[in-house]
N, C-alpha and C positions, 0 to 999 in steps of 0.2 A: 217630210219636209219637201216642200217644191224646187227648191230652189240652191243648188250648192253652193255652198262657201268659197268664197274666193280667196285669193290670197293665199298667205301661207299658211302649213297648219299648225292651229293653236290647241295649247292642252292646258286645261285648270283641272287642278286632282287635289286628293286632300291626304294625307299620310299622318299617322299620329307619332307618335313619342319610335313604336315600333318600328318606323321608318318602310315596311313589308311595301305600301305603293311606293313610295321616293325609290327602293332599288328596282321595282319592276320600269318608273319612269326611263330611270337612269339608262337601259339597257335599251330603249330605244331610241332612233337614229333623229327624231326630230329636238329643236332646238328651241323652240317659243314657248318655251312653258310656264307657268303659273303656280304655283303652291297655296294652297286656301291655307292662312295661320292654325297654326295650334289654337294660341292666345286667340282668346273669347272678343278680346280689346281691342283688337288688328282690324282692319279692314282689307276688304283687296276688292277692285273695281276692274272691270274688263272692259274695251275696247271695239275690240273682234270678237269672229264667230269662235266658239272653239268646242272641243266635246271637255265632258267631264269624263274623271278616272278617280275614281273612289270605294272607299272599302264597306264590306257589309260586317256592322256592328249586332247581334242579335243574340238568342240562346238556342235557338232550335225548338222543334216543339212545340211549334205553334206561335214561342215568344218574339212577338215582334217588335217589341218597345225598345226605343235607341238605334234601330236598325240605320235607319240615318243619323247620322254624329251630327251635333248641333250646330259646329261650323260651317257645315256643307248648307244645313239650314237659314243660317242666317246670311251666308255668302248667298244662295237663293233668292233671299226674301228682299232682296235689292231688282227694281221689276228689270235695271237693263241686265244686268249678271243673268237674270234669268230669259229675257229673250235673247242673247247671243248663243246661247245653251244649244247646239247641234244635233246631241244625242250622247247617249251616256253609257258608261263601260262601267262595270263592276268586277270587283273581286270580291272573293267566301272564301270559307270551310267546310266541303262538305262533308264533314261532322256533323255540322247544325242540318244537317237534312233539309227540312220541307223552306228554310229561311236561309239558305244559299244564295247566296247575290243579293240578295231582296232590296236592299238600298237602291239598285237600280233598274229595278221592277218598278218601285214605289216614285222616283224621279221620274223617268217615263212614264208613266201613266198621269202623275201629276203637271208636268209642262207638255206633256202629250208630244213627245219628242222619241226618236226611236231607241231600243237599246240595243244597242250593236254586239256587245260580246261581254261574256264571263270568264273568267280565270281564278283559278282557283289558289291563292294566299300572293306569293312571289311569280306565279307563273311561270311558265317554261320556255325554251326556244322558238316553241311551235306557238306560243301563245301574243310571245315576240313579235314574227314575223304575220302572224296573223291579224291584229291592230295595225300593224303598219300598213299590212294590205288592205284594211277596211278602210282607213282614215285618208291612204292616196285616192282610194276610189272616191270617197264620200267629199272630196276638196275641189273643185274645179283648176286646172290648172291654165 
């Protein structure tokens, strides 16, 4: 990206029924944030620039089918949602081995936007503070 984001910083993230992204969101200190629906029937339309923060759906082992959750796809497949896209954070299991994060491997290379960081289910303190540190730098203030 050439160009930083101005304003304040924006988060669209998408968390299922598990809630596992919604309490990593929770724990960070910014306030503009976005929730992509559960529900298939919802929409959500963006404004501003923001990053995405979303979970990696897969089986491991090669299996990469669903690794993106269809909401995330369809909140995508909207062309502005996908040019305000900034660069995209993932969570996994590294359980699933070789298909860790992979939902935002696959977004990155698909909107050709950067991936900034991984964490792995709920994330930790350090994982905390280390998105916040990426997302002040990545913002123009």
């Amino acid at each position: 990206m050439d160009k930083k984001p101005k304003a304040e910083i924006n988060i669209v993230y998408f968390s299922s029924k598990s809630n596992n992204t919604h309490r990593f969101i929770e724990k960070l200190k910014f306030k503009n944030v976005k929730r992509i629906p559960v529900d298939l029937n919802e929409k959500l339309s963006v404004t501003e620039n923001y990053v995405l923060i979303i979970p990696t759906y897969s089986g491991g082992n090669g299996d990469t089918k669903g690794a993106v959750v269809k909401q995330v796809i369809q909140f995508l497949n909207d062309e502005n949602n996908r040019k305000k896209c900034c660069g995209v954070i993932a969570s996994g299991n590294t359980n699933f081995g070789d298909t860790y994060c992979l939902a935002g491997l696959i977004i990155s290379k698909k909107l050709n936007i950067p991936l900034l960081y991984q964490f792995e289910l709920l994330g930790n303190s350090s994982d905390v503070k280390n998105v916040e540190n990426i997302l002040e730098k990545l913002w123009e203030k």
